[in-house]
C-alpha positions in Angstrom: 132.5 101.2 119.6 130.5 99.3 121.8 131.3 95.3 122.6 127.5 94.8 121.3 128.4 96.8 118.3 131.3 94.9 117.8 129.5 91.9 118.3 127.1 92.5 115.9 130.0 93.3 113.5 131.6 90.2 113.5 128.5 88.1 113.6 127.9 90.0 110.2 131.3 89.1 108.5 131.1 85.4 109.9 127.6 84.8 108.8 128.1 86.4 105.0 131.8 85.0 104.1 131.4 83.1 101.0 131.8 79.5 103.0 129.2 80.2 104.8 126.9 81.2 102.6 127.8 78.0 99.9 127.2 75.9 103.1 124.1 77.3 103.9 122.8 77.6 100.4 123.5 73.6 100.2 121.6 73.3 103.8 118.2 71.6 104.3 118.1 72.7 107.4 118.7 76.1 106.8 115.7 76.3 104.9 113.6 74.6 107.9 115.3 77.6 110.2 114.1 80.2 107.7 110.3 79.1 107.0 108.9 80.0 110.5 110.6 83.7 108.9 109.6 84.1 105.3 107.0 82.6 102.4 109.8 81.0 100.5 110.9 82.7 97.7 108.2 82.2 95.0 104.8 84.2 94.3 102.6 80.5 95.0 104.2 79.7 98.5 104.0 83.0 99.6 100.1 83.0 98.6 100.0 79.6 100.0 101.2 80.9 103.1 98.7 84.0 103.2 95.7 81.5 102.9 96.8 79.8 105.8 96.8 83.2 107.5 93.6 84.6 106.3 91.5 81.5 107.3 92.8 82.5 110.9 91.4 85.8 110.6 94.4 87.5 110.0 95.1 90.2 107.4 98.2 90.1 105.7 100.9 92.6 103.8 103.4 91.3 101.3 106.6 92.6 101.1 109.2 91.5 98.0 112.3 90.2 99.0 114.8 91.1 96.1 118.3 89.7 95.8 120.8 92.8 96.8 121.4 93.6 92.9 117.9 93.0 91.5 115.9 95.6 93.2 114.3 96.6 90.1 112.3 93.4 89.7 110.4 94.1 92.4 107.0 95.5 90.3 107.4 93.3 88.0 107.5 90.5 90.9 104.5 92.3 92.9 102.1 92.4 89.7 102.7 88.7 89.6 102.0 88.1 93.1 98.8 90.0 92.1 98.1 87.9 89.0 98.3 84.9 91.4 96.2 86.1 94.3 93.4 87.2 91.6 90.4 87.6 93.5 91.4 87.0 97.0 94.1 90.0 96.3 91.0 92.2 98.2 92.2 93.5 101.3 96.2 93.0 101.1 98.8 95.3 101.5 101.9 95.4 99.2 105.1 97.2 101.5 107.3 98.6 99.0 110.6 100.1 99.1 111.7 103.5 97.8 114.6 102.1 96.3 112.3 99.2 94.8 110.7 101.7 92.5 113.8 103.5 91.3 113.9 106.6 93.6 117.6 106.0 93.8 118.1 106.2 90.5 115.1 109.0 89.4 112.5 110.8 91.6 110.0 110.8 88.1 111.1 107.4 87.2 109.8 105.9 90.7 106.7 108.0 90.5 105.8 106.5 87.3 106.8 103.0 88.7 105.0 103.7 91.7 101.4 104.7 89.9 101.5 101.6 87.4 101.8 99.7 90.3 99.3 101.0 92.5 96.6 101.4 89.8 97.2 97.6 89.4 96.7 97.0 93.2 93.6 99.2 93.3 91.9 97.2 90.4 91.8 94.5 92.5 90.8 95.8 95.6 94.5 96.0 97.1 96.5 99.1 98.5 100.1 100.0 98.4 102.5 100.9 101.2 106.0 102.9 100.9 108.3 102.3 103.4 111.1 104.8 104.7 114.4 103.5 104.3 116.1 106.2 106.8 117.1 109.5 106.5 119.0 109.4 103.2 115.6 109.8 101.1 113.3 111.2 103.4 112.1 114.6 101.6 112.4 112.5 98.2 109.9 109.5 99.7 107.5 111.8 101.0 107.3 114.3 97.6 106.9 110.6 95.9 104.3 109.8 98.4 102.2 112.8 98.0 102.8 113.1 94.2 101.2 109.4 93.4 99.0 109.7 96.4 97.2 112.5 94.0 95.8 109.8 92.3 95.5 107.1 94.7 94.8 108.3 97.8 94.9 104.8 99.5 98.7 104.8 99.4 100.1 104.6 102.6 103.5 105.8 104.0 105.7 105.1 106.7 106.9 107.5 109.3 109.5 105.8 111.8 109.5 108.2 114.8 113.3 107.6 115.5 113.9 110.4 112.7 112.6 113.1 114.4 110.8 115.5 111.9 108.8 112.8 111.6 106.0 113.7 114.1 106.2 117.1 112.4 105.5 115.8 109.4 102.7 113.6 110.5 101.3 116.8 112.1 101.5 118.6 108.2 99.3 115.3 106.8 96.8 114.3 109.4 93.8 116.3 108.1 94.2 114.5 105.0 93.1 111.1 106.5 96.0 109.7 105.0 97.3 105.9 105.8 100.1 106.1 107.9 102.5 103.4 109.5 104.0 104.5 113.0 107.2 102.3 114.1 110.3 102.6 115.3 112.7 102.3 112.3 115.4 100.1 111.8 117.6 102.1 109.5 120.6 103.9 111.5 119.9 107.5 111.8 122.6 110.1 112.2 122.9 111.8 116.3 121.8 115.4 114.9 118.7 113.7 113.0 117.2 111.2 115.4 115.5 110.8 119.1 117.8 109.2 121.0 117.1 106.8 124.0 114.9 103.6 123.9 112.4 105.7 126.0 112.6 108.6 124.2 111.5 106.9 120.7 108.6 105.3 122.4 107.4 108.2 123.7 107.8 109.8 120.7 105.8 107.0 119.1 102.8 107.0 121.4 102.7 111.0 120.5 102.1 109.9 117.3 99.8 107.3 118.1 97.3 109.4 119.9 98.1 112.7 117.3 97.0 110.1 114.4 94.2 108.5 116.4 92.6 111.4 117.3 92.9 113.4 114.0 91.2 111.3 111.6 94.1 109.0 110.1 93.9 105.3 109.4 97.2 104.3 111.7 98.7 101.0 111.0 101.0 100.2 114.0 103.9 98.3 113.4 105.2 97.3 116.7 105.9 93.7 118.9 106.1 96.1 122.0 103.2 94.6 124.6 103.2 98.4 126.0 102.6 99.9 123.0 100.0 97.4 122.1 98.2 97.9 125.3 98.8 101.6 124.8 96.7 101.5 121.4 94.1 99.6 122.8 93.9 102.4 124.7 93.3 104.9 122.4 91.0 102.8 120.7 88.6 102.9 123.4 89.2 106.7 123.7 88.1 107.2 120.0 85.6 104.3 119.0 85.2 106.3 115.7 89.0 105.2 115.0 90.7 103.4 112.5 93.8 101.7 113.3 95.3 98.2 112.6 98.2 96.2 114.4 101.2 95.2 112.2 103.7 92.7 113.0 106.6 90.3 111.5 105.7 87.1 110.3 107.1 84.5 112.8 107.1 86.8 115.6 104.7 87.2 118.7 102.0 84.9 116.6 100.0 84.3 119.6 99.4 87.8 120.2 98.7 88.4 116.2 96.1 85.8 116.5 95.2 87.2 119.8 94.5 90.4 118.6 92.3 89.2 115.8 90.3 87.0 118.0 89.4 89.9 120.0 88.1 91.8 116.8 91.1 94.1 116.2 92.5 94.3 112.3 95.6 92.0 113.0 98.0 92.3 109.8 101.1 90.2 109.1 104.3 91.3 107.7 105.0 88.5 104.9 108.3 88.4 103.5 108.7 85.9 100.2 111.2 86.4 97.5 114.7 85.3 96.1 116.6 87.7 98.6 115.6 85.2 101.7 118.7 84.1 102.5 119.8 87.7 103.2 116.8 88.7 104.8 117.5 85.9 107.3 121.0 86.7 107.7 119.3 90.6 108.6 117.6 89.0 111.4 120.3 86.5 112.5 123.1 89.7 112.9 120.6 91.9 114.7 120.6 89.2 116.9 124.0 87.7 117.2 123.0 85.4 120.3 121.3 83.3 117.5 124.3 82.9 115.4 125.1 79.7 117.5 122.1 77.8 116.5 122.3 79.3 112.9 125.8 77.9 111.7 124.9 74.6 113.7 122.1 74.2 111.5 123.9 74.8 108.4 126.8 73.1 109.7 125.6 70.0 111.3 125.8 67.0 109.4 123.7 64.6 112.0 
């Protein structure tokens, strides 16, 4: 194992012992280190936030952050986030998990889920993206896709180019002008399944790009990488006739997001709100251990 590996690993078991988390859970400060990160964990902050977003000219995508053992709140917790947005819910994107709508526990249970939720997003002038959580459910995520995508055919799916049928399988869709987010996934993926090498999966990405761009597909581009940014606006000016957005995290590279909206490109933000913040900060902190410093000082200092 490598030392970064090992790093990693024991940022992770420092960062989630129980102390820790009691402490942080108790900090004020925590809280000011996670807001730059997430929308807070209610439905009216995380609107809150979007507004401030929107009246920058930036679009935005909501994605539900459950608590570890609560995934199945998440509709419930997305149709209220819709009930609150009401008529400014136009244009938003909710990101939703497989495992969000059940497809862990039943492939016709999640389709169901996933219908009643994107009828409800299409009535107000919303659209639904599934995510790809890896390899483990990848044939079950796309048949769930294409099944609910019968009926609403602005659902959107997420190929991460790191598995590597992926570009395959965007090559089996393309004609259908389907919605598609590109990125490089963040789910491990096992040797015999995945491009390996940092270069490798960003050529495989730009493959994508262009095979997306130039066959009719709306591509939503989820990357920070100024390369790959500079590569779409590339393609863009290639294929006038094409329809493409840039997606990015919430509280990182907001320049360029803003940037890229001034300039008249479809700029989307990534917005994570929900009761599961304090994990989804931890995510961030232990992908990153060179930030674990500065994250137990702020739960830890008492000046």
């Amino acid at each position: 194992m490598s030392r970064r590996s090992l790093t990693s690993r024991a940022t992770r078991w420092v960062i989630r012992s129980g102390r820790v988390q009691q402490a942080a859970l108790a900090s004020g400060a925590l809280e000011e280190l996670a807001r730059p990160y997430v929308a807070g964990a209610l439905p009216t902050t995380a609107v809150e936030t979007a507004d401030v977003l929107r009246s920058r000219g930036l679009e935005v995508s909501f994605a539900y952050l459950p608590t570890s053992d609560s995934e199945s709140e998440s509709p419930a917790a997305l149709g209220e986030l819709l009930m609150n947005l009401d008529e400014s819910a136009a244009g938003v994107e909710l990101s939703v998990k497989p495992s969000q709508v059940g497809l862990r526990e039943s492939e016709e249970r999640a389709r169901v889920t996933l219908l009643d939720l994107a009828a409800r997003a299409e009535a107000q002038g919303a659209h639904v993206t599934l995510e790809m959580q890896g390899p483990a459910h990848y044939l079950e995520t796309l048949r769930l896709w294409r099944s609910v995508r019968e009926r609403h055919p602005s659902l959107g799916i997420t190929l991460p180019v790191d598995i590597r049928r992926s570009e395959h399988d965007l090559r089996a869709i393309v004609d259908e002008s389907p919605r598609v987010r590109l990125c490089i996934g963040s789910y491990p993926v096992p040797s015999a399944l995945a491009v390996r090498g940092e270069q490798e999966k960003s050529k495989a990405l730009v493959r994508c790009m262009r095979l997306g761009i130039e066959s009719g597909a709306t591509v939503l581009l989820a990357s920070h990488d100024p390369t790959i940014i500079a590569i779409m606006h590339e393609l863009g000016r290639r294929n006038p006739r094409a329809d493409f957005e840039f997606q990015m995290h919430y509280g990182v590279r907001p320049l360029e997001q803003r940037r890229l909206a001034d300039i008249g490109y479809r700029s989307r933000v990534l917005l994570p709100y929900g009761p599961g913040w304090y994990e989804y900060l931890l995510t961030r902190v232990a992908a990153r251990p060179q930030t674990a410093w500065g994250y137990l000082r702020a739960v830890f200092d008492k000046r």
